[in-house]
ZADO-1210 file (C-alpha; in nm, 4 decimals, padded with zeros to 6 digits):
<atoms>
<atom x="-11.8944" y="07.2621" z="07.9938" code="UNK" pos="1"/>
<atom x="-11.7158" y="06.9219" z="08.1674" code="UNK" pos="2"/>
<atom x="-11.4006" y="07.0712" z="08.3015" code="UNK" pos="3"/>
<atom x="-11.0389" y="06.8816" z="08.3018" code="UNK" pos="4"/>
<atom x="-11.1019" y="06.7122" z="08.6422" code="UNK" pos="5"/>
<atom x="-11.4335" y="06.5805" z="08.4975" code="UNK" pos="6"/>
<atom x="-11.2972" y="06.4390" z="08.2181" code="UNK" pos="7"/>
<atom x="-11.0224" y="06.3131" z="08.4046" code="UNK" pos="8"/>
<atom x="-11.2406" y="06.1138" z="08.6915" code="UNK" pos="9"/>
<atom x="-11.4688" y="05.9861" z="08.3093" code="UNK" pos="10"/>
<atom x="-11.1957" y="05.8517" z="08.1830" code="UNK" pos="11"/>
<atom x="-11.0766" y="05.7083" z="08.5206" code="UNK" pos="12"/>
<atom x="-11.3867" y="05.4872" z="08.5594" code="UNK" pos="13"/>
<atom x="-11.3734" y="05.4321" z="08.1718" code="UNK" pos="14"/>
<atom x="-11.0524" y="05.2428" z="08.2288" code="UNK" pos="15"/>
<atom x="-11.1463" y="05.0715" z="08.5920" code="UNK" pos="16"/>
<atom x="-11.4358" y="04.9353" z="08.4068" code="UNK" pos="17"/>
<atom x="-11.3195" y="04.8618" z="08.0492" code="UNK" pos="18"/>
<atom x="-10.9433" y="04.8199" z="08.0441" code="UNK" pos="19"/>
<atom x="-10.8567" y="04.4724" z="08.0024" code="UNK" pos="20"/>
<atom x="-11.1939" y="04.3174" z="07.9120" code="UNK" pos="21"/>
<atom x="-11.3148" y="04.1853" z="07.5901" code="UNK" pos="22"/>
<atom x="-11.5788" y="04.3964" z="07.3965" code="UNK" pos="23"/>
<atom x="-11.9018" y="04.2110" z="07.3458" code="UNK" pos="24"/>
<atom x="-12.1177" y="04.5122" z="07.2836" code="UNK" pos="25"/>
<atom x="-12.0614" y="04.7920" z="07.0278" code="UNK" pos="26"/>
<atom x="-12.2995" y="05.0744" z="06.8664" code="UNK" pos="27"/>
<atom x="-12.1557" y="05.3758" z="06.7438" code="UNK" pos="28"/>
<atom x="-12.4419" y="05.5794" z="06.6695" code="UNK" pos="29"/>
<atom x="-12.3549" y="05.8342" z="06.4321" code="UNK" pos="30"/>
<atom x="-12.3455" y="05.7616" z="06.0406" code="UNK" pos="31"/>
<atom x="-11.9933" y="05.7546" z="05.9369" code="UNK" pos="32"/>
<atom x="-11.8998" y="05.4796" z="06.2176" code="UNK" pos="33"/>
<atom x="-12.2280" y="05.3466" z="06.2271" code="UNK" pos="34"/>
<atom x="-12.0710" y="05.0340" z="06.0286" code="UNK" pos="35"/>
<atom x="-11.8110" y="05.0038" z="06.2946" code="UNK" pos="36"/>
<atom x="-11.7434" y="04.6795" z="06.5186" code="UNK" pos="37"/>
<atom x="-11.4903" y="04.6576" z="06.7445" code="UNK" pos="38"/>
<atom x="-11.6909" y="04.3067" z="06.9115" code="UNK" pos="39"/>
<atom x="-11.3830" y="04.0536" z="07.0311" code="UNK" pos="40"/>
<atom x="-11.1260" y="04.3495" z="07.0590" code="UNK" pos="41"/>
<atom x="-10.9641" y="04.4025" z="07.3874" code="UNK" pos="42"/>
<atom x="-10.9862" y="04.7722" z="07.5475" code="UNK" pos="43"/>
<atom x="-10.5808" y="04.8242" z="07.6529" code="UNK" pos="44"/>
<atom x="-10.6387" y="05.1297" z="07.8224" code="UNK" pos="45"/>
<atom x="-10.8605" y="05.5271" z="07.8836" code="UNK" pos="46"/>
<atom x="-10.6631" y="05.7637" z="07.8791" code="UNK" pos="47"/>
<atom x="-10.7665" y="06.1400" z="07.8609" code="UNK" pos="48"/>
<atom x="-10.5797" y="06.4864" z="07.7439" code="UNK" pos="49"/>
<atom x="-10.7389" y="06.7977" z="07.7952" code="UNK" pos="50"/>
<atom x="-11.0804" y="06.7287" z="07.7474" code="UNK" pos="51"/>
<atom x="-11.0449" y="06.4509" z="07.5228" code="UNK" pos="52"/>
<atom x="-11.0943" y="06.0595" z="07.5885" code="UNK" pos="53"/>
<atom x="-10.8882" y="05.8499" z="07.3919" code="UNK" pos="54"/>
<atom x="-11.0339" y="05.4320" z="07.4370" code="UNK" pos="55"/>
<atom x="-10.7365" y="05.2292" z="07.3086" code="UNK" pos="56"/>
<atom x="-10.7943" y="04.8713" z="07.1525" code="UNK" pos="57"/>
<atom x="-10.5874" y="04.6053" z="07.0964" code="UNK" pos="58"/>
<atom x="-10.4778" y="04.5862" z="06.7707" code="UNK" pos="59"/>
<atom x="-10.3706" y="04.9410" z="06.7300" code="UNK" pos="60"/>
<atom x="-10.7332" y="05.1598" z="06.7295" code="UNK" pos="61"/>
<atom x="-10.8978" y="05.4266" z="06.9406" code="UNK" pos="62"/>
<atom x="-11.1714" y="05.5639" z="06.9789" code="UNK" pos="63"/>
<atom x="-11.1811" y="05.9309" z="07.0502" code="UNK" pos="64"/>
<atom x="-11.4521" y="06.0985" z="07.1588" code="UNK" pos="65"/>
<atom x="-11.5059" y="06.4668" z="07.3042" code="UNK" pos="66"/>
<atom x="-11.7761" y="06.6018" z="07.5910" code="UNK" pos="67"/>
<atom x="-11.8031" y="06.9430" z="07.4251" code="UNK" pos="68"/>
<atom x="-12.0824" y="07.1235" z="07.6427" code="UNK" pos="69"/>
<atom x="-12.3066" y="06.8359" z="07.7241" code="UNK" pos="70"/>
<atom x="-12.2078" y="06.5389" z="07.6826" code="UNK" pos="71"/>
<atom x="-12.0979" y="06.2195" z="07.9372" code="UNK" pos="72"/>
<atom x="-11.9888" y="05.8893" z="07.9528" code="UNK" pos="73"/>
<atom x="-12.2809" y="05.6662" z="08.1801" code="UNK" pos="74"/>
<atom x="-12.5088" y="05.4100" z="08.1733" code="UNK" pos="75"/>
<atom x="-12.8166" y="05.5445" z="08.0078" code="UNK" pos="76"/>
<atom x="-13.0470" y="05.4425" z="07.6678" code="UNK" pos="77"/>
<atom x="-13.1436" y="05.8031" z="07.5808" code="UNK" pos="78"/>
<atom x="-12.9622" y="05.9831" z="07.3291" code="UNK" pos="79"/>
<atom x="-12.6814" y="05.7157" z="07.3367" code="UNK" pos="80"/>
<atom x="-12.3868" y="05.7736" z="07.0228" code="UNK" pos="81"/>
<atom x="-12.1441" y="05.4723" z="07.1640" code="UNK" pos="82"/>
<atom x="-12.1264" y="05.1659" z="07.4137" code="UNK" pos="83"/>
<atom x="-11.8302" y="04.9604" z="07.4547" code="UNK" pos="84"/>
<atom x="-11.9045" y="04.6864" z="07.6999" code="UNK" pos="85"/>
<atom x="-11.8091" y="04.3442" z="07.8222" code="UNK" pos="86"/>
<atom x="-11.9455" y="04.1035" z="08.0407" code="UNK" pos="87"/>
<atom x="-11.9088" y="04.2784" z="08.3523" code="UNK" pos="88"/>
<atom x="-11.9715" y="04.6970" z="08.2228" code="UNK" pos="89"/>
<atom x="-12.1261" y="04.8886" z="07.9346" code="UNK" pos="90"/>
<atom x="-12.0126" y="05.2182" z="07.9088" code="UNK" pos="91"/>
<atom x="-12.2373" y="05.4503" z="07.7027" code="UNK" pos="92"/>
<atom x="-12.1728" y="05.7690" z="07.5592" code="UNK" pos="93"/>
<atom x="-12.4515" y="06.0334" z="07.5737" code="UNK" pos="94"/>
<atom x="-12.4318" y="06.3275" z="07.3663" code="UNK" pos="95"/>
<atom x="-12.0890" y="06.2556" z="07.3210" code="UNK" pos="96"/>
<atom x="-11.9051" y="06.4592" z="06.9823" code="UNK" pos="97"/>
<atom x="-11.6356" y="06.4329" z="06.7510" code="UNK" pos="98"/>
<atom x="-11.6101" y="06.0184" z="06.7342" code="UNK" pos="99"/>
<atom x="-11.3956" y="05.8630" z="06.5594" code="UNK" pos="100"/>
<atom x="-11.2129" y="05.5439" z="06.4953" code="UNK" pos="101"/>
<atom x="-10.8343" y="05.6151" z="06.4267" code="UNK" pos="102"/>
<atom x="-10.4904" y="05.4034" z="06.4456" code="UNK" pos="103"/>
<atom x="-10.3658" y="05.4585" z="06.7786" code="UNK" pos="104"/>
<atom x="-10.0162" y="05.5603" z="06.6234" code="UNK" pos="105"/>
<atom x="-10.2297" y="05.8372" z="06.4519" code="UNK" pos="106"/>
<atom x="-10.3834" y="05.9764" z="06.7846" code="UNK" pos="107"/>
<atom x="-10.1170" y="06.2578" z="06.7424" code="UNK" pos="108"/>
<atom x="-10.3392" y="06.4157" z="06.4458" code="UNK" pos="109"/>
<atom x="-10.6781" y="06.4490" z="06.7190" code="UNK" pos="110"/>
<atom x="-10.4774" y="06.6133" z="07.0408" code="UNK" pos="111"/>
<atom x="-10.1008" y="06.6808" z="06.9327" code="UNK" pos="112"/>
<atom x="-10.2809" y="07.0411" z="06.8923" code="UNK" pos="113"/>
<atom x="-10.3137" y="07.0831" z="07.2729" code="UNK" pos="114"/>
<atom x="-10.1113" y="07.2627" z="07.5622" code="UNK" pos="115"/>
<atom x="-09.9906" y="07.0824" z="07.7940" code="UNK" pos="116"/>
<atom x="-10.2465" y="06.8887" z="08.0143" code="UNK" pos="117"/>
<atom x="-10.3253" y="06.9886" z="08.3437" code="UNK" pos="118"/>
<atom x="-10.3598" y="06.6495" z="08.4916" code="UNK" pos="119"/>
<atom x="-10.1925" y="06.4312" z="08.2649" code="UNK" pos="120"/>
<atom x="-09.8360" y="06.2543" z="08.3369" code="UNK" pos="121"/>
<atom x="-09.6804" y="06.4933" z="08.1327" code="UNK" pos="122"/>
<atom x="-09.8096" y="06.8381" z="08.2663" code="UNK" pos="123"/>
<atom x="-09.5383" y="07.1132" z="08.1772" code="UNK" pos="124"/>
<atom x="-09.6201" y="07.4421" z="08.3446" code="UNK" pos="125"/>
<atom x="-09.3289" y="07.6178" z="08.2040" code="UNK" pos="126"/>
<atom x="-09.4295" y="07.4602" z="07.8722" code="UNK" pos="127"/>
<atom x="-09.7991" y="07.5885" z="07.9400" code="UNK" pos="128"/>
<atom x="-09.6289" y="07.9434" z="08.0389" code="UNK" pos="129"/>
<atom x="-09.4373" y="07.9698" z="07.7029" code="UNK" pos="130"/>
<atom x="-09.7154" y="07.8825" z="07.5019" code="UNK" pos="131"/>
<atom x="-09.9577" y="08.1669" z="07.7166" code="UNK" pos="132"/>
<atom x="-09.6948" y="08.4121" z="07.6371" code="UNK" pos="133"/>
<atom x="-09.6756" y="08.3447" z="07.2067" code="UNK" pos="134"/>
<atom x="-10.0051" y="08.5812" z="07.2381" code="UNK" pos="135"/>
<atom x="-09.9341" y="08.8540" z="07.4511" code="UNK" pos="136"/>
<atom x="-10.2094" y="09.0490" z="07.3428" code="UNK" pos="137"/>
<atom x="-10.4772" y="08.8223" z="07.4310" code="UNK" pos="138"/>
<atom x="-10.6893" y="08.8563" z="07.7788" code="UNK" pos="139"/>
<atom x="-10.5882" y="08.6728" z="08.0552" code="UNK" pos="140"/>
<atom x="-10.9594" y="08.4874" z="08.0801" code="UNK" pos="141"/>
<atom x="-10.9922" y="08.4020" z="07.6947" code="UNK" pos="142"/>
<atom x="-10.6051" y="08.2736" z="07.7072" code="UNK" pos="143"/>
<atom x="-10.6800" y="08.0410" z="07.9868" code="UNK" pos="144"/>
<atom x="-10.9857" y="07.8047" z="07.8276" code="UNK" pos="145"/>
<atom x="-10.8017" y="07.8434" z="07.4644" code="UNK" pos="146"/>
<atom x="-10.7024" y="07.4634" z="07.5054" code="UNK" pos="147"/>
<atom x="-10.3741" y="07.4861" z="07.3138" code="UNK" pos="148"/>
<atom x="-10.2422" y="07.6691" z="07.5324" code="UNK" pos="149"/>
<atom x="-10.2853" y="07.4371" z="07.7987" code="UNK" pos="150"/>
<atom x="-10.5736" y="07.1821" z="07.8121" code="UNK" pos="151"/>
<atom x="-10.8058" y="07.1319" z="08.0549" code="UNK" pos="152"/>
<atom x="-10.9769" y="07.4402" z="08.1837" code="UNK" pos="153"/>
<atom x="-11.2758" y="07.5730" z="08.1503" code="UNK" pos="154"/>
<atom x="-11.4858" y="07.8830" z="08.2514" code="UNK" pos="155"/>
<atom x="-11.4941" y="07.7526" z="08.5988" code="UNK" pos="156"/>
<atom x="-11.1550" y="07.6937" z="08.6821" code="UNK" pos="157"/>
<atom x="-11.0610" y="08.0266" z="08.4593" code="UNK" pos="158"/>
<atom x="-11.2880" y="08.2139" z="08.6861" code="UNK" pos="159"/>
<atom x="-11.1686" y="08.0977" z="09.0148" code="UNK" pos="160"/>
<atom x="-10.7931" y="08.0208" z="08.9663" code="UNK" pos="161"/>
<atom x="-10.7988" y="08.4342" z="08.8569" code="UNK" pos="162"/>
<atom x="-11.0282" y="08.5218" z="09.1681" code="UNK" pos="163"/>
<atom x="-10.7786" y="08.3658" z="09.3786" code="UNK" pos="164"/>
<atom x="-10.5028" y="08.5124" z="09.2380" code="UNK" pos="165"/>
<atom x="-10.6341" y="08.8637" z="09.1958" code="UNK" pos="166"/>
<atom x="-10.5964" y="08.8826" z="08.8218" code="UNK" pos="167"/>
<atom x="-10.8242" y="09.0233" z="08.6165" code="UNK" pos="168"/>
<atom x="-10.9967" y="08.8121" z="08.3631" code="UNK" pos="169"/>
<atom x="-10.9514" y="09.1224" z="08.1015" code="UNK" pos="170"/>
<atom x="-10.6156" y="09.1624" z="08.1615" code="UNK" pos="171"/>
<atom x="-10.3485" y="09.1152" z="07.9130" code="UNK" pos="172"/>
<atom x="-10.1531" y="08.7990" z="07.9386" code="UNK" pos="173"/>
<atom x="-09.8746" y="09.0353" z="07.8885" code="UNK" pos="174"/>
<atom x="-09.9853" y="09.2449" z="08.1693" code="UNK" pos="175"/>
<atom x="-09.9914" y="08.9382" z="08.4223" code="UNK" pos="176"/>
<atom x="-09.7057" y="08.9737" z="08.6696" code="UNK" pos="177"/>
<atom x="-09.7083" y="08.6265" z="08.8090" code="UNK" pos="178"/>
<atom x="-09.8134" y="08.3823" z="08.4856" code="UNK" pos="179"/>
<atom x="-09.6358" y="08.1277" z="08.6584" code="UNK" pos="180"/>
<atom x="-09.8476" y="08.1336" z="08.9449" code="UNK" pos="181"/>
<atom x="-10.1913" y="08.1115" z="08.7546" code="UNK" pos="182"/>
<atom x="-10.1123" y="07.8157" z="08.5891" code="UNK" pos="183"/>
<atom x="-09.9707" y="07.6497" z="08.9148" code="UNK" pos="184"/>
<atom x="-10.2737" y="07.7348" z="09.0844" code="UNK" pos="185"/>
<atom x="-10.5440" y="07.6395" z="08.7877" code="UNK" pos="186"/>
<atom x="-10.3084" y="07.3144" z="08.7921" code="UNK" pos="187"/>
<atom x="-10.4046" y="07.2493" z="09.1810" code="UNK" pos="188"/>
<atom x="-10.7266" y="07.3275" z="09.1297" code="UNK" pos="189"/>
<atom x="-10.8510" y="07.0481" z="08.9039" code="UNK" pos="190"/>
<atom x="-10.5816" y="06.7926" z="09.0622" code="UNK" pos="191"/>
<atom x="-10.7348" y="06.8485" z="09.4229" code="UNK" pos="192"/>
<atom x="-11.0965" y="06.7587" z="09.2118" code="UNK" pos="193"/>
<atom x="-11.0157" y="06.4939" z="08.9635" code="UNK" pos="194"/>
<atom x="-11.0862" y="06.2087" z="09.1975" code="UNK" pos="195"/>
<atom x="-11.4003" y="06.2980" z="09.3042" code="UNK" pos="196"/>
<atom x="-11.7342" y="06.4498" z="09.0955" code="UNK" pos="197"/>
<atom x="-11.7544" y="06.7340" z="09.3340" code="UNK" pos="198"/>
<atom x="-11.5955" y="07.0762" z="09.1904" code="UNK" pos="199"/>
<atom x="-11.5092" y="07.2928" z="09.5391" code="UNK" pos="200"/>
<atom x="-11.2459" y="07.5368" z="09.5015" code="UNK" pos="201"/>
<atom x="-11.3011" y="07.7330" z="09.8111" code="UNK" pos="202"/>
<atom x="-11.2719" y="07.3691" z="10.0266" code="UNK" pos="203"/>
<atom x="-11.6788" y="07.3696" z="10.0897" code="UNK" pos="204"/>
<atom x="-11.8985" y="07.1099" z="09.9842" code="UNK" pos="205"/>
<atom x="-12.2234" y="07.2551" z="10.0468" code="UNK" pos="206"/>
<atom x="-12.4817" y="07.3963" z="09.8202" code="UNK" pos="207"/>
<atom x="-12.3807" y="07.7460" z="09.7571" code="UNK" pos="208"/>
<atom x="-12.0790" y="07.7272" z="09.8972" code="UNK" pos="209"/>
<atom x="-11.8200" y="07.5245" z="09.6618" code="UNK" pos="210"/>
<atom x="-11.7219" y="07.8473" z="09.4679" code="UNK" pos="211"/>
<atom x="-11.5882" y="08.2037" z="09.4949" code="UNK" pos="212"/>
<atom x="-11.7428" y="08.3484" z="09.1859" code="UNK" pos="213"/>
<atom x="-11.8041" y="08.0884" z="08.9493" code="UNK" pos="214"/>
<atom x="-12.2349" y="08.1341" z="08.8841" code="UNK" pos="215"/>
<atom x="-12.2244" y="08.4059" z="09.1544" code="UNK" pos="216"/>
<atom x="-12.3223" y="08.6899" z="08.9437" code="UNK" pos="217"/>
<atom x="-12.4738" y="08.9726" z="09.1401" code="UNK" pos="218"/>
<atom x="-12.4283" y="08.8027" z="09.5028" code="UNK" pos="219"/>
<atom x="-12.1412" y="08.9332" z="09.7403" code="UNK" pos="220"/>
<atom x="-11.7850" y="08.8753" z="09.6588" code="UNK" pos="221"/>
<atom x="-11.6788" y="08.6474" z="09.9624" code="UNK" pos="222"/>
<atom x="-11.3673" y="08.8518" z="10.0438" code="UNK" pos="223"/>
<atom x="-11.4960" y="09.2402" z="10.0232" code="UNK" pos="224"/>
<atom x="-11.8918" y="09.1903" z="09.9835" code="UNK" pos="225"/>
<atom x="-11.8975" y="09.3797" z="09.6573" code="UNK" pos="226"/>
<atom x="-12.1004" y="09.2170" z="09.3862" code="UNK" pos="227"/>
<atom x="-11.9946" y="08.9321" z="09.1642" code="UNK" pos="228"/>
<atom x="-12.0129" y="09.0112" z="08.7802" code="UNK" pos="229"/>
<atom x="-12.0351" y="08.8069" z="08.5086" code="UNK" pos="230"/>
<atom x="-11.9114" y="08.9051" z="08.1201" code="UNK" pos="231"/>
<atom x="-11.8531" y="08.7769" z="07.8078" code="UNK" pos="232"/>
<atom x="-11.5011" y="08.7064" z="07.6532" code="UNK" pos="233"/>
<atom x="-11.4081" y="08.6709" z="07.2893" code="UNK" pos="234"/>
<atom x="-11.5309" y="08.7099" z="06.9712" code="UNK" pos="235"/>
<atom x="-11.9059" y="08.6150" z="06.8835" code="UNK" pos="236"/>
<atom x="-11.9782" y="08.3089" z="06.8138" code="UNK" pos="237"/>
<atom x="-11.6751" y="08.1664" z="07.0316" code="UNK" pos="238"/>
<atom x="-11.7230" y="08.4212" z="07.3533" code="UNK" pos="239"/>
<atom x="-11.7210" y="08.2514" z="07.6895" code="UNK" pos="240"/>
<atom x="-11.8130" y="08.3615" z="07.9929" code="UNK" pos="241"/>
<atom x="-11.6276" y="08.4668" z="08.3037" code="UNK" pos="242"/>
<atom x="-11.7307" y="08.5287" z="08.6273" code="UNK" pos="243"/>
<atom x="-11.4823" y="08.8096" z="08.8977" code="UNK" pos="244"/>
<atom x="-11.4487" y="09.0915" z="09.1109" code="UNK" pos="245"/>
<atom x="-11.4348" y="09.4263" z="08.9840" code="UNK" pos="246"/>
<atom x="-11.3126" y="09.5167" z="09.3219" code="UNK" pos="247"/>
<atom x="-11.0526" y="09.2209" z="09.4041" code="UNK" pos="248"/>
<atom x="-10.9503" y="09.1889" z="09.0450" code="UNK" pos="249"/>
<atom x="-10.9058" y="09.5389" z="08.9273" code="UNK" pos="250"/>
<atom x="-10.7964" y="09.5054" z="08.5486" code="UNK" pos="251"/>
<atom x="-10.4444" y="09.6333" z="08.4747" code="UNK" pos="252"/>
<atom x="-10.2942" y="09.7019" z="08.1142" code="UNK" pos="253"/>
<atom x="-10.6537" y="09.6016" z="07.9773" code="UNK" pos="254"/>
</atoms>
């Protein structure tokens, strides 16, 4: 799944490319916008929250538009749902989900639902905190990638901002001595990769060696050799999966 930095750096080169410009192309290819036409409309801005991309119009309309598991923004003519282009770019949207056309004064309705984001102007990590601790009973891993809690992270930056700070994905948010310092860290984590498609969180770029746990299952643990294992969290069909060390992340108040 496209983590917060991902969607961060898509909508980045979303706006370098579109913002400003005139629309001269326009295809949403799904059936209840299929009728759509934003041709002659001006693209005002990208902006992103969570992992949600919110194109803004002149005229008061965005388009919102979701990556789910596999979709992208890019130039491509397979599988395309959307392009918005001018005379210079054409961004398309592959597998994209969720579009829709709304007022941009009713954008509130799509993403009003989220936590705070991670990388967005108005990150609030006490605000993210609070809203971790409403559920006290929940997991530490699921908590983390339920995205109204705080939007933006995924099972990869779940699974490494706990590995680093030697918290159990299983245990209770309640349980977690320094919540504070796992969103601070899962915070640094995607701003130190939003500007760059590259997703290293131990500081290496090279094959094999970008992550501490994240798709390590069964290797050794980087910091005491014992093997990497990778669960399920959360109830069927919503479970995600997290990856840790049963040695450096011994669960506590499970």
């Amino acid at each position: 799944m496209p983590e917060g930095d991902t969607v961060w750096l898509t909508g980045h080169r979303l706006h370098e490319a579109l913002a400003g410009r005139v629309v001269t192309a326009f295809d949403l290819r799904v059936p209840q916008l299929a009728k759509s036409d934003l041709r002659g409309a001006r693209v005002t801005e990208v902006g992103t929250r969570g992992k949600h991309i919110l194109t803004r119009f002149d005229g008061g309309i965005t388009l919102h538009s979701h990556l789910r598991m596999d979709g992208s923004w890019y130039l491509t003519t397979h599988l395309i749902r959307a392009i918005v282009g001018n005379d210079e770019w054409h961004a398309t949207g592959y597998r994209v989900h969720d579009l829709r056309l709304v007022a941009t004064a009713d954008e509130g309705q799509l993403v009003d639902h989220l936590g705070p984001d991670l990388l967005g102007p108005d990150w609030d990590p006490d605000g993210a905190v609070e809203r971790l601790l409403r559920h006290p009973e929940i997991a530490i891993g699921e908590a983390l990638v339920d995205q109204r809690n705080l939007a933006g992270i995924g099972n990869l930056y779940k699974s490494e901002t706990l590995f680093m700070q030697r918290v159990s994905p299983f245990t209770l948010v309640a349980n977690v001595a320094e919540l504070r310092a796992v969103v601070d860290r899962a915070q640094r984590l995607l701003r130190a990769n939003r500007d760059h498609p590259e997703q290293s969180t131990t500081g290496l770029v090279g094959r094999g060696q970008q992550h501490w746990v994240y798709q390590r299952a069964g290797e050794a643990c980087r910091r005491c050799r014992t093997p990497i294992r990778r669960d399920e969290q959360g109830t069927p069909p919503w479970q995600r999966t997290t990856f840790w060390c049963p040695s450096c992340q011994r669960p506590s108040g499970r």
